[in-house]
N, CA, C and O atoms as CSV, one atom per row, in Angstrom:
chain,resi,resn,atom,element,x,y,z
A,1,UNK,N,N,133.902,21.114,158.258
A,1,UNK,CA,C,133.603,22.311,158.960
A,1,UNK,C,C,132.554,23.074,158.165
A,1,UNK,O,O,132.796,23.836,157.229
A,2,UNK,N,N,131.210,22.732,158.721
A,2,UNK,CA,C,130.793,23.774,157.778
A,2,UNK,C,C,130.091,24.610,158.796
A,2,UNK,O,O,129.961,24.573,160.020
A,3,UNK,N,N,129.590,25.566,157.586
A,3,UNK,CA,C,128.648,26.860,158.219
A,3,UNK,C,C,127.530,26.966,158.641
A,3,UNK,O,O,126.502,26.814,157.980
A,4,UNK,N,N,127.628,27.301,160.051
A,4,UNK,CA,C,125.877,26.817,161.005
A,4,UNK,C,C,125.643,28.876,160.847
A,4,UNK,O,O,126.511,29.716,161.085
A,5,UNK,N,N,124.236,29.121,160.393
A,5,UNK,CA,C,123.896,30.104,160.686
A,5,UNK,C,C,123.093,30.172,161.645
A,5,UNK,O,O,122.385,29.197,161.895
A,6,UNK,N,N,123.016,31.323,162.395
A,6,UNK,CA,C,122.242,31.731,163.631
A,6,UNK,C,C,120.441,32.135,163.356
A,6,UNK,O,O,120.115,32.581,162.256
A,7,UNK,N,N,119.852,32.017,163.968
A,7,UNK,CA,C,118.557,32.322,163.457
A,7,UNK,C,C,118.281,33.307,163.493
A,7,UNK,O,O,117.553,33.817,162.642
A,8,UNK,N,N,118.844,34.029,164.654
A,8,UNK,CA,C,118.698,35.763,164.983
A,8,UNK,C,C,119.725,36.576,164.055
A,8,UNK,O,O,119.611,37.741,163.674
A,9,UNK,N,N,120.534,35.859,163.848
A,9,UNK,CA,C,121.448,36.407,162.143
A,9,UNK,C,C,120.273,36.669,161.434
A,9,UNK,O,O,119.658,37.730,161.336
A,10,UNK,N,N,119.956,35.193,160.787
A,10,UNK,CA,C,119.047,35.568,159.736
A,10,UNK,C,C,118.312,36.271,159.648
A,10,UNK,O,O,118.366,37.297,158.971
A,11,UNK,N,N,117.479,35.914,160.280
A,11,UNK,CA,C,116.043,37.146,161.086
A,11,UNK,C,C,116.527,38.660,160.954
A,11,UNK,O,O,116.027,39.509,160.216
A,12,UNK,N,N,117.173,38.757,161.475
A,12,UNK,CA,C,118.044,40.783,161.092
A,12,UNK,C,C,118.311,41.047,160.180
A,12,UNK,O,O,118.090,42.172,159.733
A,13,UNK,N,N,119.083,39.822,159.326
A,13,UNK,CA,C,119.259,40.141,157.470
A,13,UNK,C,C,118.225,40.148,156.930
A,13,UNK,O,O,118.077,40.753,155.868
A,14,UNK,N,N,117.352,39.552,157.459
A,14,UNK,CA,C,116.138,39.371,156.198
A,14,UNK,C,C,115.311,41.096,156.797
A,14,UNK,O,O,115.087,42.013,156.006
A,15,UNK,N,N,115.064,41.148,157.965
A,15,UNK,CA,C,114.763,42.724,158.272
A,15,UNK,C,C,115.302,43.450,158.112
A,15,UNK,O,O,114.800,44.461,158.602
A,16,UNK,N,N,116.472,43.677,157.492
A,16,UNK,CA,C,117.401,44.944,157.022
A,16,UNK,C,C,116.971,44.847,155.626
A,16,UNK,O,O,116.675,45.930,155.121
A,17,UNK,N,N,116.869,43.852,154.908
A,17,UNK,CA,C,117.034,44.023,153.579
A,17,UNK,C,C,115.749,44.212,153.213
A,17,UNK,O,O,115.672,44.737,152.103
A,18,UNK,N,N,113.966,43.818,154.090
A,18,UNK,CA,C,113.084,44.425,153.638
A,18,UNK,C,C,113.089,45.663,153.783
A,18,UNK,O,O,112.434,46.313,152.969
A,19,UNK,N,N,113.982,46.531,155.087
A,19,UNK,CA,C,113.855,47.879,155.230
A,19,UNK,C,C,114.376,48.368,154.138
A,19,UNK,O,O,113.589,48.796,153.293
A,20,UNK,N,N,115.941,48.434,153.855
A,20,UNK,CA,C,115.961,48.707,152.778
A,20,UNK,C,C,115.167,48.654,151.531
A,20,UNK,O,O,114.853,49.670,150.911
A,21,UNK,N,N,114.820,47.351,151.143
A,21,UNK,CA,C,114.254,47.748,150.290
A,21,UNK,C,C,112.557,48.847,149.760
A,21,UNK,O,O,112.206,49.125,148.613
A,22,UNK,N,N,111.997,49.149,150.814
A,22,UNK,CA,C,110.887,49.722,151.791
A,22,UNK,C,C,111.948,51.116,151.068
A,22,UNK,O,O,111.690,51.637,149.983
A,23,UNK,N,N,112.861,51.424,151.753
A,23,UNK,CA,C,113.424,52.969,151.646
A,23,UNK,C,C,113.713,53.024,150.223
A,23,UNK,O,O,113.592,54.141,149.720
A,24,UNK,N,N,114.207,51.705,149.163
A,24,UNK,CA,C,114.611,52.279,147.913
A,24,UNK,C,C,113.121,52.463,147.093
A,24,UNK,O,O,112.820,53.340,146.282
A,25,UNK,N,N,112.578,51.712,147.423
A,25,UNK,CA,C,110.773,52.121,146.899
A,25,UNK,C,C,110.429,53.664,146.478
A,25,UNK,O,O,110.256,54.308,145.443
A,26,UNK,N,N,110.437,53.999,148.718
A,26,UNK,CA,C,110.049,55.318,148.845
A,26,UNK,C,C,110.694,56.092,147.734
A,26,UNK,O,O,109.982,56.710,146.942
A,27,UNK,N,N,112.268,56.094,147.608
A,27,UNK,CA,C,113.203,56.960,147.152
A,27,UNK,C,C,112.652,57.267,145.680
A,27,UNK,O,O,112.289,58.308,145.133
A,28,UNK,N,N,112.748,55.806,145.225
A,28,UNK,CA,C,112.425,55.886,143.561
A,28,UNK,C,C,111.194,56.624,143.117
A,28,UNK,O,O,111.147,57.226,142.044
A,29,UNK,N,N,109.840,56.540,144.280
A,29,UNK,CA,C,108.417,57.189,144.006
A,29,UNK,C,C,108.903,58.339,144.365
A,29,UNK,O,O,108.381,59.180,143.634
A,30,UNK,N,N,109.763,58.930,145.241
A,30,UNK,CA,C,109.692,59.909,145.314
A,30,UNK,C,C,110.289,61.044,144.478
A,30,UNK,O,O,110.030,62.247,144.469
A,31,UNK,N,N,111.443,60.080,143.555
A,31,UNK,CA,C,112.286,61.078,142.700
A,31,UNK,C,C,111.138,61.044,141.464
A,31,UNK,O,O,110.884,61.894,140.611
A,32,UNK,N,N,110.798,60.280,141.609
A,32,UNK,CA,C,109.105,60.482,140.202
A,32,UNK,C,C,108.663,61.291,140.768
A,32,UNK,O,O,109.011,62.427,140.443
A,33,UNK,N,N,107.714,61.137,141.854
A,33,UNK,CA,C,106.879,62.817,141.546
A,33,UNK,C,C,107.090,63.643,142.107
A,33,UNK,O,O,106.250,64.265,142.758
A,34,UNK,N,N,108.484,63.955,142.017
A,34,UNK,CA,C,109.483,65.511,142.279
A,34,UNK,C,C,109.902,65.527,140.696
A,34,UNK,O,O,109.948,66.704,140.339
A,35,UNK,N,N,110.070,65.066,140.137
A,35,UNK,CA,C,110.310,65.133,138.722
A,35,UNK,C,C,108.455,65.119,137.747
A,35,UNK,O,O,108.139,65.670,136.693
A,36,UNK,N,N,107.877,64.512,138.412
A,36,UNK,CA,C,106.230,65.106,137.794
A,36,UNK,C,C,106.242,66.560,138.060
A,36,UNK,O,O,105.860,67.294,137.149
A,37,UNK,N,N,106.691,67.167,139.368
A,37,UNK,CA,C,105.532,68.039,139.999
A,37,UNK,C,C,106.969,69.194,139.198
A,37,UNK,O,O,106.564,70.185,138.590
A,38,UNK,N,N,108.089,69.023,139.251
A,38,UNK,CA,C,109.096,70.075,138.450
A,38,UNK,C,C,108.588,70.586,137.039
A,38,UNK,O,O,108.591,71.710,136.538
A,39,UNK,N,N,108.079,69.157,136.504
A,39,UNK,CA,C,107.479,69.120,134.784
A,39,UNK,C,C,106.208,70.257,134.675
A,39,UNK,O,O,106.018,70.909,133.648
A,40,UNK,N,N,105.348,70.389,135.935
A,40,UNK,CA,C,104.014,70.963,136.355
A,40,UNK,C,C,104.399,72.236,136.388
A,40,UNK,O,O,103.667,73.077,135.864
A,41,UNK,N,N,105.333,72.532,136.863
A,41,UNK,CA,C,105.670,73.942,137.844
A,41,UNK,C,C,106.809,74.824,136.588
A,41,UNK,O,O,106.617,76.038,136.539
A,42,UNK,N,N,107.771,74.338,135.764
A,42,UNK,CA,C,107.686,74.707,134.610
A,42,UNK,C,C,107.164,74.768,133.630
A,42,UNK,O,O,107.666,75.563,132.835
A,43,UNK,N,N,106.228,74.188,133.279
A,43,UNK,CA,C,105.004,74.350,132.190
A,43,UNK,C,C,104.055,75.759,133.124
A,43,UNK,O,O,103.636,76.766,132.553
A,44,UNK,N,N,103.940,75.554,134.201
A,44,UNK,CA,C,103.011,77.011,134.268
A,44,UNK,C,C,103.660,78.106,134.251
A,44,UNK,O,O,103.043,79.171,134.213
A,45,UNK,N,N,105.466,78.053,134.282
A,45,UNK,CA,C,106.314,79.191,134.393
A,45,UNK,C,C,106.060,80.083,133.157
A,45,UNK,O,O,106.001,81.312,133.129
A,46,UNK,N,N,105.890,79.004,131.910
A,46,UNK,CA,C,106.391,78.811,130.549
A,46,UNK,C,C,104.964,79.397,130.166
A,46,UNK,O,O,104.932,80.466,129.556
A,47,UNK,N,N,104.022,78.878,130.431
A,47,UNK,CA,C,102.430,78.856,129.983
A,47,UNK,C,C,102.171,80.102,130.343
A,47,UNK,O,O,102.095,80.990,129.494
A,48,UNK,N,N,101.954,80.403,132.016
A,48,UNK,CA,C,101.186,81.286,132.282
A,48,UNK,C,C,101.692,82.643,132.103
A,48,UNK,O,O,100.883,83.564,132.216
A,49,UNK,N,N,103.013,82.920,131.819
A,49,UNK,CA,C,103.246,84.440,131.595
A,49,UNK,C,C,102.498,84.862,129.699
A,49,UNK,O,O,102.140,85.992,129.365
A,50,UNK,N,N,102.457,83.846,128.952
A,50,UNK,CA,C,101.939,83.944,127.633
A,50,UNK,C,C,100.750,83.442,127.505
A,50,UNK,O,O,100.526,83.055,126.358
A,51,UNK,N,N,99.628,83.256,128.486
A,51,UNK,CA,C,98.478,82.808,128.677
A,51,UNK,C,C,98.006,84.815,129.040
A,51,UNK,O,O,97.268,85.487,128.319
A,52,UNK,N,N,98.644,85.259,130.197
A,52,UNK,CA,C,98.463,86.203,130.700
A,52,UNK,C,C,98.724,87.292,129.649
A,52,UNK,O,O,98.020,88.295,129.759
A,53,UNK,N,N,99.477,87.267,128.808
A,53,UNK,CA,C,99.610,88.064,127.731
A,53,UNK,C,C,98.976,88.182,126.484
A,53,UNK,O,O,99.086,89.098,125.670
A,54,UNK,N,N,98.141,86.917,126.407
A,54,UNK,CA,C,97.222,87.180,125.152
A,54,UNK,C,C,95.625,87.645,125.972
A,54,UNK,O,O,94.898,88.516,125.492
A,55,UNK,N,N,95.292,86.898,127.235
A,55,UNK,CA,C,94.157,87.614,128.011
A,55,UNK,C,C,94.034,88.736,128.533
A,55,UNK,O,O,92.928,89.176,128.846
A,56,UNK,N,N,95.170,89.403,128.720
A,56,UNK,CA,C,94.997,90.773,129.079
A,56,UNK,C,C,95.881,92.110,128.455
A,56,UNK,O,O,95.411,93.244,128.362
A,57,UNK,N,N,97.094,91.759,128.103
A,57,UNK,CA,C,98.041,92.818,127.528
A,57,UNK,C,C,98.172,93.043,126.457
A,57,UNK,O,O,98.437,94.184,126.078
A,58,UNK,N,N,97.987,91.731,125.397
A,58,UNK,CA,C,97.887,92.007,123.793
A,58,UNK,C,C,96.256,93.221,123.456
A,58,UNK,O,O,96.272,94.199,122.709
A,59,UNK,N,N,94.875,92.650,124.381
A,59,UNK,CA,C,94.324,93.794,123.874
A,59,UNK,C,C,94.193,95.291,124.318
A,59,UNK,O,O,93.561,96.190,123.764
A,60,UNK,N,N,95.178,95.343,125.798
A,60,UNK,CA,C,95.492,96.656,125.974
A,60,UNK,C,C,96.396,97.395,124.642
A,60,UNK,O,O,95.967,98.442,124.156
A,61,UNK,N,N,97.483,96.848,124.191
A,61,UNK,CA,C,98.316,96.870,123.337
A,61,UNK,C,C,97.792,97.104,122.614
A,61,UNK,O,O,97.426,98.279,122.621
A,62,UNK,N,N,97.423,96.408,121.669
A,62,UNK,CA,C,96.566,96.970,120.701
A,62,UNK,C,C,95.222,98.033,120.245
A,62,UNK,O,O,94.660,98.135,119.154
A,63,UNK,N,N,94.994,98.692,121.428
A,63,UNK,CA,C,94.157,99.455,121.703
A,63,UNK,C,C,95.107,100.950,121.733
A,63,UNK,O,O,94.898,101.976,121.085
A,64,UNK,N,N,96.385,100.617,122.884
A,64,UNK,CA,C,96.951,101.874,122.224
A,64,UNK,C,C,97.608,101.939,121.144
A,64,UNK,O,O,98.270,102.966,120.994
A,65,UNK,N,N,97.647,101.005,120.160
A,65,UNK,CA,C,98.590,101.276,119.053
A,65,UNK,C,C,96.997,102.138,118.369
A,65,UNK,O,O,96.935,103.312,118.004
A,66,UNK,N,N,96.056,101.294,118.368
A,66,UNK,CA,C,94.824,102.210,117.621
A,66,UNK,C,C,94.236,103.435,118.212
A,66,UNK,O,O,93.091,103.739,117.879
A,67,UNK,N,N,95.056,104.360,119.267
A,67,UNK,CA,C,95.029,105.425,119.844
A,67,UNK,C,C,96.216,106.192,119.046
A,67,UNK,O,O,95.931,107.188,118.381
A,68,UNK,N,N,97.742,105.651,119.130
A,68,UNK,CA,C,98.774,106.100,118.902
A,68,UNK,C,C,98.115,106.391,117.129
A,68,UNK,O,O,98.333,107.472,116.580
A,69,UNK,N,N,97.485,105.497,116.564
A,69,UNK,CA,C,97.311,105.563,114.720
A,69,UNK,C,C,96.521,106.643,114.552
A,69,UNK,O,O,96.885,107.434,113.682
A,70,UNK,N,N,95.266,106.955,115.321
A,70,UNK,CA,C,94.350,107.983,115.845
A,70,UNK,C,C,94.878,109.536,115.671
A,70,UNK,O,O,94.640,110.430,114.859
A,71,UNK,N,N,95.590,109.429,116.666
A,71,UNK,CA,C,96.308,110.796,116.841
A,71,UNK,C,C,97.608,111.224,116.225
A,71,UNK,O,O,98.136,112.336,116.193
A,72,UNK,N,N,98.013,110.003,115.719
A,72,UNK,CA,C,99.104,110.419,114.097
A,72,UNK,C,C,98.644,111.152,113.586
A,72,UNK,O,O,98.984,112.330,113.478
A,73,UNK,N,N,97.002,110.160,112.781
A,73,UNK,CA,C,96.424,110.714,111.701
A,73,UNK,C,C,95.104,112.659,112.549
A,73,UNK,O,O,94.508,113.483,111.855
A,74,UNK,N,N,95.167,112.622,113.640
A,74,UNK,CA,C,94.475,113.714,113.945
A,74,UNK,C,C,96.249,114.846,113.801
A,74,UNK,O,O,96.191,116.049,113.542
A,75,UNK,N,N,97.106,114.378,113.947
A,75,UNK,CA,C,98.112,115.545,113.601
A,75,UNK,C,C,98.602,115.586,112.582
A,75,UNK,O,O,99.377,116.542,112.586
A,76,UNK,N,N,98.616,114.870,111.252
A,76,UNK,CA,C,98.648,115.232,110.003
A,76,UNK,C,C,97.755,116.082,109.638
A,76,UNK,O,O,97.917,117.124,109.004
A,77,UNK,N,N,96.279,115.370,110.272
A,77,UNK,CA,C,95.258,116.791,109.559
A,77,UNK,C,C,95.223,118.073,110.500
A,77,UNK,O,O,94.364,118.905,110.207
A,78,UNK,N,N,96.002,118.331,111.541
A,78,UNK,CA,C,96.201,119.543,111.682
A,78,UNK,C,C,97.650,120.318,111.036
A,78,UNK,O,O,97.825,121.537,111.010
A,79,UNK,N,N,98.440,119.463,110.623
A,79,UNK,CA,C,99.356,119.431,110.082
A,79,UNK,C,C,99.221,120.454,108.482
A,79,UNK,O,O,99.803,121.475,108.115
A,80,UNK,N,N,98.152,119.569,107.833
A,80,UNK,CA,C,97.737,119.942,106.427
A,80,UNK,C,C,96.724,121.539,106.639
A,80,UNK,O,O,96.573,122.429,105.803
A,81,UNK,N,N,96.218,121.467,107.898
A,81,UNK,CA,C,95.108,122.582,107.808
A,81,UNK,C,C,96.420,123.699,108.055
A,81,UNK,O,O,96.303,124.786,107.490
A,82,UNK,N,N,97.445,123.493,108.742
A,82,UNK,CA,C,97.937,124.879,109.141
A,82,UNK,C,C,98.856,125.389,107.527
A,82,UNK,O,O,99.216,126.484,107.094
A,83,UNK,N,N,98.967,123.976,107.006
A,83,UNK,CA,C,99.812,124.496,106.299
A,83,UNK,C,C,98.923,125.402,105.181
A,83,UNK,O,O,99.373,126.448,104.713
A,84,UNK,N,N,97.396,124.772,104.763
A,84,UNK,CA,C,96.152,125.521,104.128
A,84,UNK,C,C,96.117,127.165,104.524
A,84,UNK,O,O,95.827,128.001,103.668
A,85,UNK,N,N,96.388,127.471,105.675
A,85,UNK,CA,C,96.278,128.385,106.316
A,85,UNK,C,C,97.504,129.616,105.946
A,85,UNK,O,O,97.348,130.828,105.792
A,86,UNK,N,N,98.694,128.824,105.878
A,86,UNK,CA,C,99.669,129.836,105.464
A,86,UNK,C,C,99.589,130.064,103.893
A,86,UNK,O,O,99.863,131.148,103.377
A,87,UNK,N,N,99.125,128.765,103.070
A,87,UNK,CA,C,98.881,129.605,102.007
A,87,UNK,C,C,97.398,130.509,101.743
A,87,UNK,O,O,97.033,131.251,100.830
A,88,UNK,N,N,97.235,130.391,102.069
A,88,UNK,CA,C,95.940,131.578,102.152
A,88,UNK,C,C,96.535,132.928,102.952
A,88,UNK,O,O,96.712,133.938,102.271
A,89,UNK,N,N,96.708,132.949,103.750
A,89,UNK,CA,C,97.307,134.111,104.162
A,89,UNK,C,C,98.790,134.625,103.110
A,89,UNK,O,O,99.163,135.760,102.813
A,90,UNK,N,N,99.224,133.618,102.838
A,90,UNK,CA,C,100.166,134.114,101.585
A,90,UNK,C,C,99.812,134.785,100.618
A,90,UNK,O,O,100.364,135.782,100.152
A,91,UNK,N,N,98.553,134.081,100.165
A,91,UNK,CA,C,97.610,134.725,99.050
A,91,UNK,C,C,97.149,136.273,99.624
A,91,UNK,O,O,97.328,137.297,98.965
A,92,UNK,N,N,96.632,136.247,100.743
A,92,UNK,CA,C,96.067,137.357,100.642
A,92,UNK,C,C,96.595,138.439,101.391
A,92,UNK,O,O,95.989,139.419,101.826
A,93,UNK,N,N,98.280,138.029,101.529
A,93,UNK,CA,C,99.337,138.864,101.667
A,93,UNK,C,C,99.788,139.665,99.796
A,93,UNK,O,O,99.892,140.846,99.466
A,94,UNK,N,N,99.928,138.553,99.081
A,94,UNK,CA,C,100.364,138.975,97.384
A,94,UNK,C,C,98.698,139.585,96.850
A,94,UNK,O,O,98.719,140.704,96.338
A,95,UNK,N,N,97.764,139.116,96.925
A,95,UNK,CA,C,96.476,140.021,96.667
A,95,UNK,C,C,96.650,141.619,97.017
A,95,UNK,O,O,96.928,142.470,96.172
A,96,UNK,N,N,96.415,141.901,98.567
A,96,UNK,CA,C,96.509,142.957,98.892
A,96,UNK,C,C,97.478,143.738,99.773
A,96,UNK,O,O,97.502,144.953,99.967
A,97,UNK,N,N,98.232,142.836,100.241
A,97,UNK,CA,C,99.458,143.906,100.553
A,97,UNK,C,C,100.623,144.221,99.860
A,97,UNK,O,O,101.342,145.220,99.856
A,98,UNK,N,N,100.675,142.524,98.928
A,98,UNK,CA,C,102.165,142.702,98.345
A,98,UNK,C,C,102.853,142.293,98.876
A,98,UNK,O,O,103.370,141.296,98.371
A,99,UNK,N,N,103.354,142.737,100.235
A,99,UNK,CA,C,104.054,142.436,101.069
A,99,UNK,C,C,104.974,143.572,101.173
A,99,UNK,O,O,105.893,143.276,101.938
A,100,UNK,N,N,105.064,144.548,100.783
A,100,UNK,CA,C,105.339,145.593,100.370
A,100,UNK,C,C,105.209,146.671,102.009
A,100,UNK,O,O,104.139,146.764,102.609
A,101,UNK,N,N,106.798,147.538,102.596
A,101,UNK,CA,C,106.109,148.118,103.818
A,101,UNK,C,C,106.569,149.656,103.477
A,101,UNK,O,O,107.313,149.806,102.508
A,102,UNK,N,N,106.234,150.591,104.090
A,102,UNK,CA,C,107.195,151.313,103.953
A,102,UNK,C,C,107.728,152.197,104.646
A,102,UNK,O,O,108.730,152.782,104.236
């Protein structure tokens, strides 16, 4: 007893299994470049916010820190002049008034 296969059997197995294999192809290229284009799309997540920060915000930044250093040093020296100011008027409170009322 043996085994007679059909031709239209065969014929359908052998066309199922190129389809399949046709779909595991697609599948496999396709989990590659969904896994390329993920690799792409986090590197510019990663890149471009610190690309964008040295081309435009580090030299805003640093421009006001050399504003903020600016006007430190412009209010120390008004700082030092007022204080110039009270001693001189101190002085020339003990010169000629004394300080003395009556």
């Amino acid at each position: 007893m043996g085994i007679e296969y059909d031709q239209d059997k065969l014929d359908e197995l052998l066309r199922l299994t190129k389809d399949n294999n046709r779909i595991l192809h697609a599948a496999r290229r396709s989990a590659w470049l969904g896994g390329i284009f993920k690799l792409i799309v986090w590197t510019a997540f990663i890149i471009v916010p610190f690309w964008l920060y040295v081309q435009y915000l580090a030299p805003v930044m640093q421009q006001m820190l050399k504003t903020y250093e600016q006007v430190q040093g412009t209010s120390a020296q008004a700082h030092a002049q007022i204080q110039g100011l009270q001693e001189a008027l101190q002085k020339f409170q003990s010169m000629y008034g004394g300080g003395k009322t009556q």
